[in-house]
C-alpha positions as CSV (number, residue, x, y, z in Angstrom):
1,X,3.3,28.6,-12.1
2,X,4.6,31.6,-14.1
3,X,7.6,31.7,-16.3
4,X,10.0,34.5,-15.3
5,X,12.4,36.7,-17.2
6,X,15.5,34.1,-15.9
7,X,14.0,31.6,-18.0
8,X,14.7,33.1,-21.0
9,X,18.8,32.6,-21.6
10,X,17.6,29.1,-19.8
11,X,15.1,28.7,-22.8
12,X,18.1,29.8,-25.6
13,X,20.9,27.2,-23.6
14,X,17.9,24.8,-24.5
15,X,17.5,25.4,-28.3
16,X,21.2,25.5,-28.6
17,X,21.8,22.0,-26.7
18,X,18.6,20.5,-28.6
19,X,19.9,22.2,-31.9
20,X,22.9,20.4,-32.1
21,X,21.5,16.8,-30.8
22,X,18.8,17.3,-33.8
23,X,21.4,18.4,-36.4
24,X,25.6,18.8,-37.6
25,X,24.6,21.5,-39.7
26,X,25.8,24.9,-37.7
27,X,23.3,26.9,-40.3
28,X,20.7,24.7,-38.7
29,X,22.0,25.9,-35.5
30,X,21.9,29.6,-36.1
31,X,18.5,29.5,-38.1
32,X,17.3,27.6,-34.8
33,X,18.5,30.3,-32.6
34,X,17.3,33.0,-34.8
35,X,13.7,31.6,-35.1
36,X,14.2,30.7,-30.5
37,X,15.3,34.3,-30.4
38,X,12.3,36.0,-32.4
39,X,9.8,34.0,-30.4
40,X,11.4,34.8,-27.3
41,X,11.0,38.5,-28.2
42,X,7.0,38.2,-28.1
43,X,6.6,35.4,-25.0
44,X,3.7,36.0,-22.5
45,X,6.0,35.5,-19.3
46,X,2.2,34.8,-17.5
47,X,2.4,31.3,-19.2
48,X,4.1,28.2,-17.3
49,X,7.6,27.6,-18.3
50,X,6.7,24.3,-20.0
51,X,4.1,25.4,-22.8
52,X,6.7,28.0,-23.6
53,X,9.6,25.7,-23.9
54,X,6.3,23.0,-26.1
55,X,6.6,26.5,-28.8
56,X,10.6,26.5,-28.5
57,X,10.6,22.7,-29.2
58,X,8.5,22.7,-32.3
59,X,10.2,25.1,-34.3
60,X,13.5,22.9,-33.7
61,X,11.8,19.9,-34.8
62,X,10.2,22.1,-38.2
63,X,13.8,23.5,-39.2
64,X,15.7,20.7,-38.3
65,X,13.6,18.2,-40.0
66,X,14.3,15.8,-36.7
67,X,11.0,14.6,-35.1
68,X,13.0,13.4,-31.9
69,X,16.2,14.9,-31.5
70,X,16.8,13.3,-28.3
71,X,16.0,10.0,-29.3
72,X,19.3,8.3,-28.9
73,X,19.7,10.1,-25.4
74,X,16.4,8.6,-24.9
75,X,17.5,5.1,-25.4
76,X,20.7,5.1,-24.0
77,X,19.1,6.6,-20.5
78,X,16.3,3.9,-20.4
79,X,18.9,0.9,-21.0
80,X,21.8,2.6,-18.1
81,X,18.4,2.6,-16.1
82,X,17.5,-1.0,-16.3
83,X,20.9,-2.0,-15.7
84,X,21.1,-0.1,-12.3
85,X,17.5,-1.7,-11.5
86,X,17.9,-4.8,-9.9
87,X,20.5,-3.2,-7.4
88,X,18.3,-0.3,-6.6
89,X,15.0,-3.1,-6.0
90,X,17.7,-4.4,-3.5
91,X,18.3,-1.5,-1.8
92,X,14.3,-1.0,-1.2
93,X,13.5,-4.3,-0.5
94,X,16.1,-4.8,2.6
95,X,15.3,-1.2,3.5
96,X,13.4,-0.2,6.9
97,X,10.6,1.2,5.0
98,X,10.5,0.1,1.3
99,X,7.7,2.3,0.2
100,X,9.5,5.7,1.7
101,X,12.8,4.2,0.0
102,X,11.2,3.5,-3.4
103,X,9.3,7.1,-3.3
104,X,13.1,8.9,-2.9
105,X,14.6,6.6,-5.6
106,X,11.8,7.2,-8.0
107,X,12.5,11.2,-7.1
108,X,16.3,10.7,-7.5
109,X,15.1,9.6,-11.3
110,X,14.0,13.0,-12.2
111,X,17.7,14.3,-12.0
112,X,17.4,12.4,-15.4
113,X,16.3,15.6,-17.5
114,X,18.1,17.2,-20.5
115,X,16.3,20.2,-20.8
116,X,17.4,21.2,-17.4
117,X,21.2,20.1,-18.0
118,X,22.2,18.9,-21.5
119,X,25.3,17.6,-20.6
120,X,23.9,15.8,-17.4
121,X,26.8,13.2,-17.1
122,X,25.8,9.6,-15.8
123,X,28.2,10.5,-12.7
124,X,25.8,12.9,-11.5
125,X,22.7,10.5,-11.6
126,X,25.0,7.5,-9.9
127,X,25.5,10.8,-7.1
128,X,22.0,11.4,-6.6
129,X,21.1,7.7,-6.5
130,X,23.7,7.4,-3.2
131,X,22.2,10.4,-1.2
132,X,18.8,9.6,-2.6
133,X,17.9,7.5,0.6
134,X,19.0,10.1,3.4
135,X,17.3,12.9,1.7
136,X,14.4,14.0,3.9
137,X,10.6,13.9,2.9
138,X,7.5,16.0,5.0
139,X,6.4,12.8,6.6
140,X,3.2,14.0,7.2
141,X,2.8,14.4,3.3
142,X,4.2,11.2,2.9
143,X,2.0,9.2,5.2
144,X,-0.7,10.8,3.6
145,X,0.2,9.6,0.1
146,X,0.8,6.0,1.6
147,X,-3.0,6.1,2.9
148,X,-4.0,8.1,-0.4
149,X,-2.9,5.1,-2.5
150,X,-4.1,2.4,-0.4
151,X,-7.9,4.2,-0.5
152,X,-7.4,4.4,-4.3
153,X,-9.6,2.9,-6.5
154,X,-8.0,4.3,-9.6
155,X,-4.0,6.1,-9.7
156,X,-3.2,8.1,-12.5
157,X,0.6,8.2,-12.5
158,X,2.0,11.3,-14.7
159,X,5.6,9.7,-16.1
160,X,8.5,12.2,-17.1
161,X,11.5,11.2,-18.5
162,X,13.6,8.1,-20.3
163,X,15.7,6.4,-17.7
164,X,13.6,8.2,-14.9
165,X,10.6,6.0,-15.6
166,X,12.6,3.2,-15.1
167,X,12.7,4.7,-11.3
168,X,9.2,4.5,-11.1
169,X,9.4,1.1,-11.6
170,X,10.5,0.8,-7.8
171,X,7.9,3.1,-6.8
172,X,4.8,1.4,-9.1
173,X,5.5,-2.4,-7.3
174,X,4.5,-0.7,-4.0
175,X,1.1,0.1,-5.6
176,X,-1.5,-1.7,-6.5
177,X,-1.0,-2.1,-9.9
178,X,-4.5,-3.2,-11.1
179,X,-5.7,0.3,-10.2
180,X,-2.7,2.3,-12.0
181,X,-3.0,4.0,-15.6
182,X,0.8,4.9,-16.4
183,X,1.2,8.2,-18.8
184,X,3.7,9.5,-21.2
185,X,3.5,11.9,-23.9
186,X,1.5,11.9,-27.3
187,X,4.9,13.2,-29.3
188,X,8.1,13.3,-29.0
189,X,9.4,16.5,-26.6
190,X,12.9,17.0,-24.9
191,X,13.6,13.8,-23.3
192,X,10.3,12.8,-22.3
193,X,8.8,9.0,-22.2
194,X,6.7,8.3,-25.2
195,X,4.9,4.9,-25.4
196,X,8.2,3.8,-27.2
197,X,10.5,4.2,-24.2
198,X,7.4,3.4,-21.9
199,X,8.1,-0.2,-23.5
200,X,11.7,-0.1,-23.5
201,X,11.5,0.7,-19.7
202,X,9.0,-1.9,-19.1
203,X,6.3,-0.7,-18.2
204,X,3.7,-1.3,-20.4
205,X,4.2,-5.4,-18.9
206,X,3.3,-4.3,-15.7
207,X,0.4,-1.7,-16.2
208,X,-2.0,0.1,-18.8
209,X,0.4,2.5,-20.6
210,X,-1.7,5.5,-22.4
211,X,-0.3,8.9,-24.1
212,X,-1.7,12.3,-23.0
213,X,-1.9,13.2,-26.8
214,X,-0.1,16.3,-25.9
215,X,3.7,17.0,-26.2
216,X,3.8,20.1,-23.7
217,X,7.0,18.6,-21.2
218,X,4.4,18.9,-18.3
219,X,0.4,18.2,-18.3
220,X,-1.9,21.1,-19.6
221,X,-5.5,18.9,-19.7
222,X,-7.1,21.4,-21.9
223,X,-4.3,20.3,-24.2
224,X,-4.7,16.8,-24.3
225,X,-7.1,14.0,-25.0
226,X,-10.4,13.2,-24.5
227,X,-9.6,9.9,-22.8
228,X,-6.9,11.8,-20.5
229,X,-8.9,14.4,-19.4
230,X,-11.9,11.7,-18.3
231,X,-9.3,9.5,-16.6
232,X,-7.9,13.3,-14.8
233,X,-11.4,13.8,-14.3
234,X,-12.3,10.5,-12.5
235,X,-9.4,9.3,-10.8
236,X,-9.0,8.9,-7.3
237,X,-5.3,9.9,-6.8
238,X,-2.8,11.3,-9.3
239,X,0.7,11.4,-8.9
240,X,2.4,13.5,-10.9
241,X,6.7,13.2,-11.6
242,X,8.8,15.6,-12.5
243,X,9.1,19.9,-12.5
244,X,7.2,20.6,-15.8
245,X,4.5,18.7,-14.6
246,X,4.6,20.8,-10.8
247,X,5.3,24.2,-13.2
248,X,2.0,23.2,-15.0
249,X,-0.4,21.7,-12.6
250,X,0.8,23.2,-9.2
251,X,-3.3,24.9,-8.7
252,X,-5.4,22.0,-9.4
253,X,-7.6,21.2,-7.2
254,X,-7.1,17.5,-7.8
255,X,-6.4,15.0,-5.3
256,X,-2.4,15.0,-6.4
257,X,1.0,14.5,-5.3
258,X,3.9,15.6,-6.7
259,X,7.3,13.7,-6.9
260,X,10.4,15.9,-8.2
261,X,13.8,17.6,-7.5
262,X,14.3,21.3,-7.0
263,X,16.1,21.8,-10.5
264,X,16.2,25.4,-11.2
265,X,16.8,28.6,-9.6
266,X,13.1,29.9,-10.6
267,X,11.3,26.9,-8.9
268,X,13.3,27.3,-6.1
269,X,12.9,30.9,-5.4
270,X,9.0,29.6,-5.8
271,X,9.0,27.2,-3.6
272,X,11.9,28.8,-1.3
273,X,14.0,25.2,-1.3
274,X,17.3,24.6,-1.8
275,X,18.3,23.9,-5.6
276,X,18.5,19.7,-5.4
277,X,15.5,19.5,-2.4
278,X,13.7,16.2,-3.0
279,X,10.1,17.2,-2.9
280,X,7.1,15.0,-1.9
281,X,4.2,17.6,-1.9
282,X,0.7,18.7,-3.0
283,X,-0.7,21.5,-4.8
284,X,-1.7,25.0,-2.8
């Protein structure tokens, strides 16, 4: 998926927000913004959103001298998370149909995404947690998945976010979890899991956690490791969470499903959904 010109003040309300998580300094800010601005100037609008906003990213992380900016945002989302979990495994296990309840939960985890909103307030995810169960799916895509992962032999399962991946949680103990490879990213990137919060979350008790070796917030396989790119390769199903990795993968011809919520006017013009549509869906 192309970027668009709209992205652009979208990508400079990004640097701004990650400029001041990743320093006090207001000259830090303004040589940030200066450096966001110039590249902005020369951006190939052709590219996908997310390897744009990889390019933005780095240069905060060079002239701030903060490898993870978001870290503490990070943390506090993964542990909010894990205390909401056992209430939310309630709420799918005396549910009608536990599976379609655990797939909208771990959807209503990708509101969790600070380069989208960075001053999401916890309010807003305890908001999309209640409505998360009467949002409607394509049931036909749905059943499909359902019969996709049972036929599995192997499930590559694309994480997103801190505190979202806890989501997935609910969604992963209605697999089979002997046939899932979990991934998060190689480097820290917005508020993206990395193998750190991957453990935090708990996941890497419950299934073989790998990085991408990339940092792009979305999956470019040309990008990332050689073990990624066989396990892409060779896997039977991939499910794939979150926007950046529907803005970057959205014409492979993989066997893939993506899991996300309609967060931005662009995607939504794309897709022609409603801004906050919970989407179950495949690529085109």
């Amino acid at each position: 998926m192309k970027a668009a010109p709209e992205c652009i003040p979208c990508f400079l309300r990004q640097a701004l927000e990650a400029a001041r998580m990743a320093s006090g300094d207001p000259a830090v800010h303004q040589e940030i913004l200066r450096q966001v601005h110039s590249l902005l100037s020369g951006i190939d609008l052709n590219a996908p959103p997310p390897i744009i906003s990889r390019q933005i990213h780095h240069q905060i992380r060079r002239i701030s001298g903060n490898p993870d900016p978001y870290k503490e945002v990070k943390h506090r989302c993964n542990q909010l998370a894990l205390q909401w979990l056992p209430g939310l495994r309630e709420r799918v296990r005396t549910s009608e149909d536990p599976f379609r309840s655990a797939v909208l939960l771990a959807i209503a985890g990708n509101i969790i995404d600070y380069g989208i909103n960075g001053a999401l307030q916890m309010q807003t995810v305890e908001e999309t947690i209640d409505r998360a169960l009467h949002q409607p799916l394509d049931e036909q895509v749905l059943e499909l998945f359902r019969q996709s992962i049972a036929a599995a032999r192997s499930i590559l399962y694309l994480g997103d976010n801190a505190g979202e991946i806890v989501f997935d949680r609910l969604l992963l103990e209605q697999m089979p979890l002997e046939k899932i490879t979990f991934v998060v990213k190689g480097s820290p990137i917005l508020n993206d899991a990395t193998k750190e919060e991957a453990a935090q979350a708990g996941l890497t008790e419950m299934v073989r956690v790998i990085d991408s070796g990339a940092d792009a917030p979305g999956t470019v396989p040309e990008d990332c490791s050689r073990e990624f790119r066989r396990l892409f390769e060779q896997a039977d199903l991939i499910v794939a969470k979150g926007q950046g990795n529907f803005e970057t993968l959205n014409e492979t011809s993989a066997n893939l499903f993506f899991l996300f919520q309609v967060k931005c006017p662009v995607v939504a013009a794309f897709l022609q959904k409603p801004l906050g549509t919970f989407m179950l869906t495949r690529p085109d």
